[in-house]
N, C-alpha and C positions, 0 to 999 in steps of 0.2 A: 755280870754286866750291870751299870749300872741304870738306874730307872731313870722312865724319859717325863715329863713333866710340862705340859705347854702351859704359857700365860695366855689368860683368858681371851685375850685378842689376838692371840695369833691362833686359837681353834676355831674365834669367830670366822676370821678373815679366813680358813681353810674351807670352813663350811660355805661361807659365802660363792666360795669359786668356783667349790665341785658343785654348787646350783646352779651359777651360772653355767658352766660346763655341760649341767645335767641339761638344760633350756635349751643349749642349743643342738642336743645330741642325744639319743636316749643311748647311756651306760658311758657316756663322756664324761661325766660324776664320777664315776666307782672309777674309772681308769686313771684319773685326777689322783683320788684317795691312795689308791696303789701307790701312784707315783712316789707320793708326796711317802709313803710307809717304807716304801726302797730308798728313797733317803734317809730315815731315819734310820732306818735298819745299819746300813753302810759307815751311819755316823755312831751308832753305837760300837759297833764293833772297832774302830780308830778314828774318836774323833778328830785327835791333831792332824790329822791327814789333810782338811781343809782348811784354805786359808784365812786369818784374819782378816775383818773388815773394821772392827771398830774394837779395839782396846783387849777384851778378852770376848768377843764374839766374832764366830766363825759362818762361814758359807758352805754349805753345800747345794748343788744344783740339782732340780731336779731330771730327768729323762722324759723326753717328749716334750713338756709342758714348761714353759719359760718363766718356772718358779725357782728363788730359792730355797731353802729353809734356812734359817739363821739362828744359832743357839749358843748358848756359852755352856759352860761344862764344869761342873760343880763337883766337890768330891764325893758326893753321894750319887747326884744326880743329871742328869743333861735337860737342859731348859730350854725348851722350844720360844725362841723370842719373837719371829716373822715367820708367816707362809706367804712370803714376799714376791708380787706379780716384779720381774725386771726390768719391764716400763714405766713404773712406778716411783715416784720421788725416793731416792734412794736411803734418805734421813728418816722417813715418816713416825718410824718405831723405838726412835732414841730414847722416847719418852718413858719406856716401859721397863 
């Protein structure tokens, strides 16, 4: 399996949520983080399974929680590019 590898802004922005989440809920954090771990999890094992959204970067959704995870897929490794809220400017993270 290959290794997963997030940019620095999109652990920011994970860690940002599951606080948020945690504020308004105690263990609405950790059940965030799960989430967001069963996506990755799903996306390791086939990432082409999920669809393109921008060029060589793909979508997976997560369960429960109205996040996606967005990564491209490198031959060594899979690159976490957004822990992306879906109400969110759907652009914001091209930059990265």
């Amino acid at each position: 399996m290959k290794a997963v590898r997030f940019h620095p802004e999109a652990e920011f922005e994970m860690i940002e949520a599951a606080s948020y989440y945690e504020s308004q809920q105690s263990d609405l954090g950790r059940r965030f983080l799960v989430s967001v771990q069963d996506s990755i999890n799903l996306i390791m094992l086939n990432p082409r399974l999920y669809p393109a959204v921008e060029l060589d970067v793909r979508r997976c959704l997560t369960k429960t929680f109205p996040f996606g995870v967005l990564f491209r897929e490198r031959s060594d490794e899979i690159v976490i590019m957004a822990v992306m809220h879906l109400h969110r400017d759907p652009d914001y993270w091209k930059n990265r």
